[in-house]
N, C-alpha and C positions, 0 to 999 in steps of 0.2 A: 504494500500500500504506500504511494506516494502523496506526501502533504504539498498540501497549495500552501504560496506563500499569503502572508498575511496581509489583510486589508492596509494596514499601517504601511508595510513594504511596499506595496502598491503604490501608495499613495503616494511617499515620498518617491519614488522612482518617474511615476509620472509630472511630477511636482520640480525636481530636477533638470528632465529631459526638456520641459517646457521653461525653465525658468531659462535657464541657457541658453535656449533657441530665443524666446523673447530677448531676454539682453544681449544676445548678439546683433540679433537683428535693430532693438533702436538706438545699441551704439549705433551702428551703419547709417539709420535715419537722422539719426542729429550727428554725424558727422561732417560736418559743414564745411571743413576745408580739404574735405575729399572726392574726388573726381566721381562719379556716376561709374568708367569704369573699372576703379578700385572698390567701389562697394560691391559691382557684380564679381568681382573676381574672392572677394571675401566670403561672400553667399555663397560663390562654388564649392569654395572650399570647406563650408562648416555643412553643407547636402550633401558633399560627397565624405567627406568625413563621418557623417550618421551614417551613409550607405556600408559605408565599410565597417563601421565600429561593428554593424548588425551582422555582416555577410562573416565577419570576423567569430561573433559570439553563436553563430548557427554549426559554421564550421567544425569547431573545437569541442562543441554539443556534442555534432552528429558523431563527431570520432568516438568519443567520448562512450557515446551508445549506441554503436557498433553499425549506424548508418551511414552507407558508403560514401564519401567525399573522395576527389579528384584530386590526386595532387596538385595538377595546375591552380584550381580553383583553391584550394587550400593559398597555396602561394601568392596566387594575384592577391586573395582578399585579408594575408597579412601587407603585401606591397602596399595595395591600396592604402591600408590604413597609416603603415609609415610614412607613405608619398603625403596624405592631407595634413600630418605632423610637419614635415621638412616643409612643403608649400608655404602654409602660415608662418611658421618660425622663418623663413628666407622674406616671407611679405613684412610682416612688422618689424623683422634687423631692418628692412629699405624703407620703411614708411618714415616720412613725414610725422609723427604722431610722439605726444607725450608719452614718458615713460608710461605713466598710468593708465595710459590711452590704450597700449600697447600686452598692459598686465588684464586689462578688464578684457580684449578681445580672448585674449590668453587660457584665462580663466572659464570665459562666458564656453568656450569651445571645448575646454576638457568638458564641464561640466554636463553642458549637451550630452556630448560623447559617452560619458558615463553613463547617462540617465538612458539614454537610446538602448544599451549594453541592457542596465537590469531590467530598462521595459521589456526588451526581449527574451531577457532569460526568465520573467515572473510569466510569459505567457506559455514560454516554454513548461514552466511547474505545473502552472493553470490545466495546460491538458494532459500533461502528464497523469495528475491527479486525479483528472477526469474521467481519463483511458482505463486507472487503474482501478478507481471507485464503480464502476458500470456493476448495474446489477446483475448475479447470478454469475458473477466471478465467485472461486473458490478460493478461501484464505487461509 
């Protein structure tokens, strides 16, 4: 019998994922002395960064429990996730931008990324616990 994780966890993971994504996004919007396409290129980098954080945390799951992954795909989707690490850390060393300016995008990105990671692994338990609670399983 697998346990779902708990409402508190939940909460704070989606609480997280969103907060992150929010403050990313209206540093970007009150960033006023940054070009249109420095804020698109900072938006790429924090969606494809959730893309991978997730493709990253499925990954390592499926190994995990004995569902077959590719190696290629294994590989691309740790690349990915270190490419949207190095992209931003090479944009804000070149930026224009206060230190602080530079800690809050920093910040606002891991924490995204974080939250992205236990949303998907809390949904991952979710059915887990689902699959394993079905009636007329024997225990």
């Amino acid at each position: 019998m697998k346990q779902k994780p708990s409402m508190a966890f939940v909460a704070a993971s989606w609480v997280a994922v969103f907060a992150g994504i929010l403050g990313f996004i209206i540093g970007l919007w009150n960033a006023s002395t940054m070009q249109l396409n420095e804020k698109g290129y900072y938006f790429t980098v924090l969606m494809y960064g959730l893309f991978s954080a997730v493709s990253v945390q499925k990954c390592v799951r499926d190994r995990l429990e004995g569902v077959p992954v590719t190696d290629i795909y294994y590989g691309l989707s740790w690349i990915s996730m270190l490419l949207t690490i190095l992209l931003l850390t090479i944009g804000l060393w070149n930026a224009t931008l206060a230190p602080s300016e530079k800690g809050f995008y920093a910040f606002a990105f891991l924490l995204s990324v974080f939250g992205a990671i236990t949303v998907q692994k809390n949904t991952r338990d979710t059915q887990a616990a689902k699959a394993s609670n079905t009636p007329g399983d024997i225990q």
